[in-house]
N, C-alpha and C positions, 0 to 999 in steps of 0.2 A: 541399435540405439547408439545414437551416439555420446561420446565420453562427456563428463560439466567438466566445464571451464572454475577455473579456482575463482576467488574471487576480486583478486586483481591480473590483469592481463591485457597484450597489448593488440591495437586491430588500425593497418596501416601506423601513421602517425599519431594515435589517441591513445592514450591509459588507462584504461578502462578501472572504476573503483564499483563494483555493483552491487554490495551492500548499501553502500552509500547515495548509490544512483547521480554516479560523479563520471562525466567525461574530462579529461584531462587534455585538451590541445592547443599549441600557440601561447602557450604561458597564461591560461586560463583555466580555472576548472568549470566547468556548467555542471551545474544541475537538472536531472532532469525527470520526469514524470516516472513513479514504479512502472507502468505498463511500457512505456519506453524502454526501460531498460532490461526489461523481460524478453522484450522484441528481438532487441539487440544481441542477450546473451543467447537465447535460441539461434540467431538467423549465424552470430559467430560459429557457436559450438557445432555446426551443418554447415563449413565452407564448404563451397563448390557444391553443395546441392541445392534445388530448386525444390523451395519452398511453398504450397501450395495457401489462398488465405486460407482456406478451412483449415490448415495444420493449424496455422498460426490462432484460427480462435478455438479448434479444440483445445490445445499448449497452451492458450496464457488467458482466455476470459472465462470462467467457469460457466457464466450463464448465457446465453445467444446473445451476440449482435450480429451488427448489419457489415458490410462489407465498408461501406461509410468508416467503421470506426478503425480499422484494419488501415486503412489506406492514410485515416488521421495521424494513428500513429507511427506510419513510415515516413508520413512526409515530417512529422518533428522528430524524428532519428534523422533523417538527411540532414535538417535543417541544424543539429548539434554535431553532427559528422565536419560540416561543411562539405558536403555532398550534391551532386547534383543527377537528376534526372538526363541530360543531355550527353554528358561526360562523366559516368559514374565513377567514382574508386572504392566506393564500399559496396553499394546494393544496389543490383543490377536487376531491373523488370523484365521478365518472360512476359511474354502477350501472351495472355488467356491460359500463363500456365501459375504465374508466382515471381516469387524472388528469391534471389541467386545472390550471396555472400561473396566479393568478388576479391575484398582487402585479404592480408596474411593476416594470419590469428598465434601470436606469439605468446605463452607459458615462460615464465624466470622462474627458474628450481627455487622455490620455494627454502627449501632444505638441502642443508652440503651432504655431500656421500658420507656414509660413516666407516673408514679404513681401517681396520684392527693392526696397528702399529706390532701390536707383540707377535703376531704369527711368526713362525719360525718354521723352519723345515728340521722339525724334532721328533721323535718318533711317535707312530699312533699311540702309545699309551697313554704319552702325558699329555697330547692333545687329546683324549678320551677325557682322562683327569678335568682339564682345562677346562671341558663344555661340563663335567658335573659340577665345576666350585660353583659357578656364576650364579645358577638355579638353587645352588643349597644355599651362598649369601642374600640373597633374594629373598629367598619365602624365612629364613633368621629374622630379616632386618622387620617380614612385614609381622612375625609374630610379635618382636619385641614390640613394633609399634600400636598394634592394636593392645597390648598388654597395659601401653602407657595411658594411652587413653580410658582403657575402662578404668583404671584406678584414680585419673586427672575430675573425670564425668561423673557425678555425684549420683547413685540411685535415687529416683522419686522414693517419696515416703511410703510404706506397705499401706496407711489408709487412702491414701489421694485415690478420687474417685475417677474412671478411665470416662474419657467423653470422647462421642460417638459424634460427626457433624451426618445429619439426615442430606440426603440431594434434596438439592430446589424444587418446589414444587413451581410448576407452569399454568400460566390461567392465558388462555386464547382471548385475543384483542381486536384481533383485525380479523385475517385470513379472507379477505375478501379474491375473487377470481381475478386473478391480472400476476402487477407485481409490484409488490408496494416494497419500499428503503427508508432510511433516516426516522426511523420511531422515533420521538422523543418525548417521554411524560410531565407535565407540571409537578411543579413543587408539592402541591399536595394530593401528587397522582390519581387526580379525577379527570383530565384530558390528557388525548393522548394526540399529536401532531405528527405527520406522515407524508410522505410521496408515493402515490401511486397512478395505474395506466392499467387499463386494460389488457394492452396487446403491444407488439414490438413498435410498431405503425404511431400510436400515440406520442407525445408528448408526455412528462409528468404533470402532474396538479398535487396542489396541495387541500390536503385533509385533517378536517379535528374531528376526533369524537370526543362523547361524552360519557365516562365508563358509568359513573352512576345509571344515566337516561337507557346507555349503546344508541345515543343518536348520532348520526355522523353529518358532519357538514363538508359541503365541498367549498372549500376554501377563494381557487383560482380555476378559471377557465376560460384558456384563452392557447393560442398555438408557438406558446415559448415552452421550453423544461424547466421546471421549478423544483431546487435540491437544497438541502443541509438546510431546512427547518429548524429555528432556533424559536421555543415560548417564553416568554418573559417571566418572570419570577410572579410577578402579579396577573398575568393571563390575561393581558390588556395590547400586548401588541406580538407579532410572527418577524422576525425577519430569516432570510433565504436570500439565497442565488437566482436569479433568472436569466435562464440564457438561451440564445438562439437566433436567428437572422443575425451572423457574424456583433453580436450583442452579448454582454455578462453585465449584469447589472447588482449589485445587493440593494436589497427592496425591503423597507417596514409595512406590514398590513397591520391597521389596527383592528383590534375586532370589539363587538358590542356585547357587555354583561352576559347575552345568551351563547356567545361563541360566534354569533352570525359576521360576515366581516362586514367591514365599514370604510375606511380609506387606505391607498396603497400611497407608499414615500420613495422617492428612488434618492438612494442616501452615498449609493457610490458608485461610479463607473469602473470596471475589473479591467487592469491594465491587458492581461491575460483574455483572451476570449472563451476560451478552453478552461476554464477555473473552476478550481475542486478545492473548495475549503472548508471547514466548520467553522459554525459563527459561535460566541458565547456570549453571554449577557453579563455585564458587572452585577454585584450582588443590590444595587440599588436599582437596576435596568436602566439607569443613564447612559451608559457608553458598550458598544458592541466593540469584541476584539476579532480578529480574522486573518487572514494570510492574502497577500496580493504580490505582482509582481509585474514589472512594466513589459514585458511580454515571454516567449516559452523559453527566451535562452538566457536568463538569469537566474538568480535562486530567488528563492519567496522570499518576503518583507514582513515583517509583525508587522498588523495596522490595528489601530482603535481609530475610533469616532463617534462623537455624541448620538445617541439615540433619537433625539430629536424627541422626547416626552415634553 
């Protein structure tokens, strides 16, 4: 196995920050996608070995995808690298085998050595002595402190009654055959709003049930993926993501008194085509808030904009 990479460190000319999911090059930072920089920190911490995709979606997608998605996210690592396929210096493609980490992957000591100044070449006994003081000031220092504290820290009262929190109880909602993401309940948790698909092959669609009724509607049906389901406070309108044919759209469905839908509103074009964001609704459902960005090599943008009620 190989060793992790701390979590800043250097690969070719870039600084790598990947908690942050910050590439650093050219007196720029980018930001860039978690699964990017998952990609990244795997294919560094494996220089010189050939990576296979299946490693790569065993290592970083818990649940199946397609090779599609694998390939997406190398091309926007090159494309933050300033990489290329033709003349690589980071990652280099095997035909039909993977990819090969090709840049230096450099570690800064973190932490200075620590030099014991006082050694001296004096005889074993009082270096014997020496290694007992250190351990007996030590566990002194930490009795006094825990002594100071339990006297600082006030006992609870002897009648205060001890309370117990019980686990959640769970009530099944969906679980329908496929794979459904993005639950999200009304306000007064009587529908519930969803994406779900059958199978890998599908696209998503969007779904309301009715927990009173358990009737479910399907929402949208058509050959885009539709994600981050937002219901309105008053259960009068959905907005989401639709994306697909080189297309990301945020779209309002309104829907009718029964849940059934009724008109769709295309309210923004996603600079990004690749766009992952959550939508929220203002507490009056006037204005939807969101994340956008004018494409993968920038950082996101807070956006609002009118609802259009």
């Amino acid at each position: 196995m190989a060793p992790p990479l701390p979590d800043i460190f250097t690969v070719g000319t870039c600084r790598i920050v990947a908690s942050l999911n910050q590439i650093h090059r050219d007196n720029q930072c980018l930001v860039v996608e978690p699964k990017v920089m998952e990609v990244l920190v795997y294919l560094a911490s494996r220089q010189g070995e050939v990576c296979s995709k299946q490693q790569l979606m065993d290592a970083i997608w818990p649940a199946p995808v397609s090779d599609g998605a694998v390939s997406r996210v190398i091309t926007l690592l090159r494309k933050a690298l300033a990489d290329s396929t033709d003349s690589p210096r980071y990652i280099q493609t095997i035909a039909k085998k993977g990819y090969q980490f090709i840049a230096v992957v450099e570690v800064s000591m973190s932490e200075p050595m620590h030099i014991n100044k006082l050694e001296s070449p004096t005889s074993p006994a009082i270096r014997h002595a020496h290694q007992l003081f250190i351990p007996f000031v030590a566990c002194t220092l930490l009795i006094l402190l825990v002594l100071v504290v339990t006297h600082l820290i006030p006992s609870p009262p002897t009648d205060q009654a001890t309370t117990f929190t019980k686990p959640p109880s769970f009530q099944k909602l969906t679980s329908e055959s496929g794979r459904e993401y993005d639950a999200q309940l009304s306000a007064d948790a009587s529908w519930l709003v969803y994406r779900h698909k059958n199978n890998q092959e599908q696209p998503y669609q969007l779904y309301l049930k009715q927990l009173q009724t358990n009737r479910t509607i399907q929402l949208t049906d058509n050959g885009f993926d539709h994600r981050s389901p937002a219901l309105s406070h008053d259960k009068q309108s959905i907005a989401y993501f639709q994306k697909g044919q080189n297309q990301c759209a945020l779209r309002r469905l309104t829907l009718l008194p029964n849940g059934e839908p009724d008109t769709i509103h295309t309210l923004h074009l996603c600079g990004a085509l690749e766009h992952y964001s959550n939508v929220v609704w203002s507490p009056d459902d006037k204005w939807l808030y969101f994340t956008d960005r004018a494409n993968s090599s920038v950082p996101y943008q807070n956006l609002s904009l009118r609802a259009g009620h």
